[in-house]
Short mmCIF file of the C-alpha atoms (twelve columns), coordinates in Angstrom:
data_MODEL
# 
_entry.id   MODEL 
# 
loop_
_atom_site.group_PDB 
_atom_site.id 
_atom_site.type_symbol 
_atom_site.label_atom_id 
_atom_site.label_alt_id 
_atom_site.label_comp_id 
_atom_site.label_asym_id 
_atom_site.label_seq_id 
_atom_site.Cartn_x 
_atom_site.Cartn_y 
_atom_site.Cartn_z 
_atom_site.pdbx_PDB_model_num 
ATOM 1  C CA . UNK A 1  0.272   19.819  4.317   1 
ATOM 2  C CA . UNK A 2  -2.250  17.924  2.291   1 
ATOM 3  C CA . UNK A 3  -5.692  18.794  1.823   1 
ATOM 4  C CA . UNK A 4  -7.418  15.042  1.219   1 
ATOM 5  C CA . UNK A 5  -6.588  11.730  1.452   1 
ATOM 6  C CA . UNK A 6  -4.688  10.347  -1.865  1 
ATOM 7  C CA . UNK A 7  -2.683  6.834   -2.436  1 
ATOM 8  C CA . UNK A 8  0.163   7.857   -4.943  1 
ATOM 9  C CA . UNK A 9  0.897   4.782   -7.615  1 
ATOM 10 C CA . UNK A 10 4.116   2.989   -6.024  1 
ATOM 11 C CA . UNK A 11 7.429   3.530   -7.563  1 
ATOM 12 C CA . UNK A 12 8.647   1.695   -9.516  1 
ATOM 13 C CA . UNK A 13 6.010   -0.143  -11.137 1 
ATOM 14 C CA . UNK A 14 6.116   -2.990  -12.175 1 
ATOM 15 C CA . UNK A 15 9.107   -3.948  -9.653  1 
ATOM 16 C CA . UNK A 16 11.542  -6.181  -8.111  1 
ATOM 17 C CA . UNK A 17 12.566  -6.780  -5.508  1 
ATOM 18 C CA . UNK A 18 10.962  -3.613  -3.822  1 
ATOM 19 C CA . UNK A 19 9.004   -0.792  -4.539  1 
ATOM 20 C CA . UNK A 20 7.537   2.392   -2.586  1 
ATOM 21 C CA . UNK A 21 4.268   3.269   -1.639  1 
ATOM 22 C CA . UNK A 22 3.488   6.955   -0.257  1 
ATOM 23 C CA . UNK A 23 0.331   7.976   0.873   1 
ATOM 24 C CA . UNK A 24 -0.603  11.265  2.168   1 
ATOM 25 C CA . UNK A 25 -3.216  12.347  5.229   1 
ATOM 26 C CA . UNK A 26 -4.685  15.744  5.565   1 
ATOM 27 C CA . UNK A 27 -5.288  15.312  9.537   1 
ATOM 28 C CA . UNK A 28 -4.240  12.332  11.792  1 
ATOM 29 C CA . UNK A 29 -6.100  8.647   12.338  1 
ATOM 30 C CA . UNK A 30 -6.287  5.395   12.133  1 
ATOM 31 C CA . UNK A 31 -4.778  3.726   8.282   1 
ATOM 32 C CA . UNK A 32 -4.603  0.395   6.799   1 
ATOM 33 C CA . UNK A 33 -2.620  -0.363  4.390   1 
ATOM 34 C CA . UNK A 34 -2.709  -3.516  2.461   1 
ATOM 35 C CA . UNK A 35 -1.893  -5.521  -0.291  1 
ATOM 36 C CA . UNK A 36 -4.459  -7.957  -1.972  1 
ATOM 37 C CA . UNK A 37 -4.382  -10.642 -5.068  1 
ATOM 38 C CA . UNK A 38 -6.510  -10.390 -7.925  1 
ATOM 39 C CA . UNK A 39 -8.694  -12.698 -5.850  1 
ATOM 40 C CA . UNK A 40 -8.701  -10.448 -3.081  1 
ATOM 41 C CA . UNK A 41 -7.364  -11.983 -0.993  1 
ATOM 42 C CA . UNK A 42 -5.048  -10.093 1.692   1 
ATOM 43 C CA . UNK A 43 -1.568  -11.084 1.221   1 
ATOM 44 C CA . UNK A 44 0.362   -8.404  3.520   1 
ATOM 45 C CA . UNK A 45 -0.842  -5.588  6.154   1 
ATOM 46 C CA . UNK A 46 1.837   -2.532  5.673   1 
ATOM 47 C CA . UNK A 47 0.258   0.015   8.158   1 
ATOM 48 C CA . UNK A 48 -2.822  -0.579  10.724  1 
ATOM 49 C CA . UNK A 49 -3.064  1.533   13.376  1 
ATOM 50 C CA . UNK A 50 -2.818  5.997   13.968  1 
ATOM 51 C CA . UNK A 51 -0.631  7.509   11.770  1 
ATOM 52 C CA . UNK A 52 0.087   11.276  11.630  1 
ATOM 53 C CA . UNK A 53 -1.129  13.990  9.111   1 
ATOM 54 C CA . UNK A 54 1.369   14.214  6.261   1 
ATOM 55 C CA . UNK A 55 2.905   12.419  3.327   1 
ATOM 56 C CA . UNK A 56 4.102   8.851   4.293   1 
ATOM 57 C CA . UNK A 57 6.420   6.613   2.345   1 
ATOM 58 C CA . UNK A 58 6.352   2.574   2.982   1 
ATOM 59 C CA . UNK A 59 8.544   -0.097  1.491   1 
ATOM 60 C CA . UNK A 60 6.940   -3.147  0.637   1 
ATOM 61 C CA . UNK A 61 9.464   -5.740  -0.736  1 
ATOM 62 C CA . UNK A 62 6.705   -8.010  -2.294  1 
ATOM 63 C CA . UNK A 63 6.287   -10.497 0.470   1 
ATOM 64 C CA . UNK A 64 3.350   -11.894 2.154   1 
ATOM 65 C CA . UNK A 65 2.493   -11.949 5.889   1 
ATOM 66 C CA . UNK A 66 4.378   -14.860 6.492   1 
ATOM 67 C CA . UNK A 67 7.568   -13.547 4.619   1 
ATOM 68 C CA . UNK A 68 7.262   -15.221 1.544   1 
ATOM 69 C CA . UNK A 69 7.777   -13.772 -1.567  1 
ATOM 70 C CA . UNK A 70 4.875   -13.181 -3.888  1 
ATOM 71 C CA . UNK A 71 4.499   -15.203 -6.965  1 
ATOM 72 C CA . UNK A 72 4.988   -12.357 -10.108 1 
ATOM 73 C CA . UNK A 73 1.682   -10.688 -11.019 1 
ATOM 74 C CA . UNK A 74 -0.707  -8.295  -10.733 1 
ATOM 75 C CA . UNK A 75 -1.657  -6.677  -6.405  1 
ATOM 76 C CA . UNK A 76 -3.579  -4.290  -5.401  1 
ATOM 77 C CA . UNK A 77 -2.449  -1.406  -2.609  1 
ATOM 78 C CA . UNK A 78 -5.298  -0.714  -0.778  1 
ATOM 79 C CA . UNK A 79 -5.722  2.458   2.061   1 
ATOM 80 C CA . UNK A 80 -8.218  2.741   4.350   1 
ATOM 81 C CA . UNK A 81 -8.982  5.722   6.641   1 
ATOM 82 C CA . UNK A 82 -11.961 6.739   8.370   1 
ATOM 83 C CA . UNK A 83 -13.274 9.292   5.647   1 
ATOM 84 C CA . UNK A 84 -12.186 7.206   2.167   1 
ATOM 85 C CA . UNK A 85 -10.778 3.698   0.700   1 
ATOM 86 C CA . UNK A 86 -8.156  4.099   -2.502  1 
ATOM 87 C CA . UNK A 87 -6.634  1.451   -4.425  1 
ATOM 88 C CA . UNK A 88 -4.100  1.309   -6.926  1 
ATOM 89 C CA . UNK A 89 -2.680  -1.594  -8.760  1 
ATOM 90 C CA . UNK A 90 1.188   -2.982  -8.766  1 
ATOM 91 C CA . UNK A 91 3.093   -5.537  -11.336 1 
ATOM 92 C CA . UNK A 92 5.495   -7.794  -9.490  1 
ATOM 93 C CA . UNK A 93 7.920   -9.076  -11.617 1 
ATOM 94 C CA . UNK A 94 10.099  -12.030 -11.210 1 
# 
C-alpha cells in the first residue's frame, strides 16, 4: 500500500481524446479531484467525496462540467486531501 499521498502525471500526455489520471492514498478520506485552466478556473470535478486507501485510476476525456469538450491547451489536475494539495499539468490536443 502507499506510504503518502502522490498525483502521478496522467498518461498520455499531451492527449486526445482521453487520458488517465492515478492517484494514490496511504489511508482512506475525503479527495477532490479537479481540473483547472491556466486561469484557474475549475473546468471539471473528477472525484469529491471518501475514497479508499490505495492507488486509483480516473479517466478524464477532456470535457468540462457541462460535457463540453475543452478547447486544446494547457490544464491543471489538481488533488486535494485532508493532509496535502498536488498538481500536475496536462496538454490537450486537438
Amino acid at each position: 500500500l502507499p506510504t503518502r499521498v502522490a498525483l502521478h502525471q496522467n498518461e498520455p500526455n499531451p492527449f486526445n481524446p482521453q487520458t488517465t489520471i492515478s492517484f494514490d492514498l496511504p489511508e482512506s478520506g475525503p479527495v477532490e479531484l479537479s481540473v483547472y485552466d491556466v486561469r484557474g478556473q475549475r473546468v471539471a470535478v473528477l472525484v469529491d467525496g471518501p475514497m479508499p486507501r490505495g492507488r486509483h485510476e480516473i479517466a478524464w476525456k477532456g470535457r468540462d462540467t457541462d460535457g463540453r469538450s475543452v478547447p486544446a491547451g494547457i490544464y491543471f489536475c489538481r488533488l486535494t486531501t485532508d493532509k496535502s494539495v498536488e498538481s500536475k499539468a496536462m496538454v490537450v490536443i486537438r
